[in-house]
C-alpha positions in Angstrom: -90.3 -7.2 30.9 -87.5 -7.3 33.2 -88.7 -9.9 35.7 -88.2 -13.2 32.9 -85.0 -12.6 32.4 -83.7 -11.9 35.8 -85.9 -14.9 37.3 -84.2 -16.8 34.1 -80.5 -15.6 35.2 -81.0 -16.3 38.8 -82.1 -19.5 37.6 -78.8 -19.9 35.7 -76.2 -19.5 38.4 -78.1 -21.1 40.8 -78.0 -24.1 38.5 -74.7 -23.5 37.9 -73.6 -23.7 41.5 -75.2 -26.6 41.9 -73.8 -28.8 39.4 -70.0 -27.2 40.3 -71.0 -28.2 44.4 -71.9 -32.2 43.0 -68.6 -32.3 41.4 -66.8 -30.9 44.0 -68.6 -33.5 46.1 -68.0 -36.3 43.5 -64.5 -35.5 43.4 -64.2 -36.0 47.0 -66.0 -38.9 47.5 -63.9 -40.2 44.6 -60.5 -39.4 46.9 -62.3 -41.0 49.8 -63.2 -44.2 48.5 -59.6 -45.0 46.5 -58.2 -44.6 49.9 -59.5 -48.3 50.6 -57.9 -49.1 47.7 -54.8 -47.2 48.4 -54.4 -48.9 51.6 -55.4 -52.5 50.3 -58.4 -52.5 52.8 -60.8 -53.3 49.6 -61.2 -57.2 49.3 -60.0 -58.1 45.7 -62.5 -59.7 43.3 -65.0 -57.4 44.1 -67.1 -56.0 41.4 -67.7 -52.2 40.6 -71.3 -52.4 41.8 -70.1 -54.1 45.0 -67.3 -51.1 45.4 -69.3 -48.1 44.8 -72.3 -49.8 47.2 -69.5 -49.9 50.0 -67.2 -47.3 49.7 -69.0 -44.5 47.5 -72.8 -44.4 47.6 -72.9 -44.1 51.9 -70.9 -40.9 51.7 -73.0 -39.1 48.9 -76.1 -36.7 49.3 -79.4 -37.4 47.7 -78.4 -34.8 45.0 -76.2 -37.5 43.2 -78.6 -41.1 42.3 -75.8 -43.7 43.2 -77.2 -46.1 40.5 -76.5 -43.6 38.0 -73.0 -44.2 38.3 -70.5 -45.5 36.8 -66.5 -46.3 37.7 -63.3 -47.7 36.6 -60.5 -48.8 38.6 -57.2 -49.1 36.2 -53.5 -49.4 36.6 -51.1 -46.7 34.5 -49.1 -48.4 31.6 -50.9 -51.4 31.7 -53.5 -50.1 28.9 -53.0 -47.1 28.4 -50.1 -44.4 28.3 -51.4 -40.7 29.1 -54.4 -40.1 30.1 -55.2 -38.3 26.2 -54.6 -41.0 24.9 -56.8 -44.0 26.3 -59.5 -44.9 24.6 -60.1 -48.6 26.5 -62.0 -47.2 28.9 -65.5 -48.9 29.4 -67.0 -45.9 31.3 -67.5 -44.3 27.9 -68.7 -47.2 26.0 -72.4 -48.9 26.0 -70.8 -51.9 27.4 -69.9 -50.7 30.8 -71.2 -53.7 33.3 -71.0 -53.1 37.2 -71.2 -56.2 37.8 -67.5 -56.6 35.9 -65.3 -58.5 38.8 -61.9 -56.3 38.9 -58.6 -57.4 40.8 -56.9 -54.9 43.3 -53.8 -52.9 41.7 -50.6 -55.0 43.7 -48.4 -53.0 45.8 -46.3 -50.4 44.5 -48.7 -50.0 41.0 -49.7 -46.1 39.8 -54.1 -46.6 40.6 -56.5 -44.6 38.7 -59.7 -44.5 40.1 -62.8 -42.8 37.7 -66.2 -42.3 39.0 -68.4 -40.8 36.5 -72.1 -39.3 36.5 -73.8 -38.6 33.6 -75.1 -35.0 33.3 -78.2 -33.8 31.2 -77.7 -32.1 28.0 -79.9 -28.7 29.3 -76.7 -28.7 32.1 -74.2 -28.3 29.3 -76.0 -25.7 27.8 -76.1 -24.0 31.1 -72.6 -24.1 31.9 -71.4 -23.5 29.0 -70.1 -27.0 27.8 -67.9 -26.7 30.6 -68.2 -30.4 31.4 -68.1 -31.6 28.1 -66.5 -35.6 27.9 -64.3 -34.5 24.9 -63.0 -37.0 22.4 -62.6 -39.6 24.9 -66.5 -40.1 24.0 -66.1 -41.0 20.2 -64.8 -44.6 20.0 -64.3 -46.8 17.2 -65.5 -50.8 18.1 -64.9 -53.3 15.2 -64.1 -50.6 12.7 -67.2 -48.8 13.8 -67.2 -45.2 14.7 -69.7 -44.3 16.9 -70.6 -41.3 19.7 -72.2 -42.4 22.8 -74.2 -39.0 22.8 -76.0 -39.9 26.7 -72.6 -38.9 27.9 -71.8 -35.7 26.2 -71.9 -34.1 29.4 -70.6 -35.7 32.5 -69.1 -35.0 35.7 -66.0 -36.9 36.9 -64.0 -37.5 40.0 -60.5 -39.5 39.3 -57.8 -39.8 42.0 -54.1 -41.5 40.7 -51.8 -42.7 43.7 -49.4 -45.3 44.2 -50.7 -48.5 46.0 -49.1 -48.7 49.5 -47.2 -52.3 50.2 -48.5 -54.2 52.4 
């Protein structure tokens, strides 16, 4: 009578640990690769595909499927204002592409790079909705309301700096 349950709490935390090691991982990976970026080592006109195949995928373990990615590079105040309150983002959408072409952030611009994985929904029961997307996931398109539900759960490495000159 005992045995199920402690097998099924064992299996908990272990699970647990896991998916708080990949997002540990994804968050560094995420710091590693905006550093070609930050450095304007990156060619420009590059699509996000073509990025996270360079500079993202080598560094990750087998534990995280590189084609289930997704990422966005942006610039602060050019679409959006606080980080609440952006709701452009194509990572949360059905329309994200990775084969969108994106142009380098200039010199002196405030870089936000997002790398997101999708999670399964038996994850966020798991961890208690800890990596829930939030309302960032409810979007309205042509005066259409709609939740992406495939991303309830995600995790997400994002790294903001200010682009070196050159």
């Amino acid at each position: 009578m005992i045995a199920v349950p402690f097998l099924g709490l064992i299996t908990a935390i272990f699970e647990t640990g896991l998916v708080f090691f990949e997002n540990a991982q994804l968050q560094e990976v995420t710091e590693k690769a905006s550093r070609s970026v930050l450095t304007n080592s990156a060619s420009s006109g590059i699509s996000y595909q073509t990025f996270l195949n360079t500079y993202v995928c080598p560094q990750l373990s087998s534990m995280i499927k590189c084609a289930n990615l997704q990422m966005e590079i942006d610039v602060a105040g050019s679409t959006w204002a606080t980080a609440g309150s952006y709701t452009q983002n194509n990572i949360y959408s059905a329309t994200y592409n990775p084969n969108t072409v994106f142009a380098m952030p200039a010199a002196g611009q405030v870089a936000i790079v997002r790398i997101v994985y999708p999670m399964s929904q038996i994850v966020g029961i798991m961890t208690g909705g800890a990596f829930v997307g939030g309302p960032a996931i409810s979007q309205t398109h042509a005066g259409q309301q709609y939740v992406n539900n495939s991303w309830s759960n995600m995790l997400m490495g994002i790294y903001a700096f200010k682009v070196e000159p050159l």
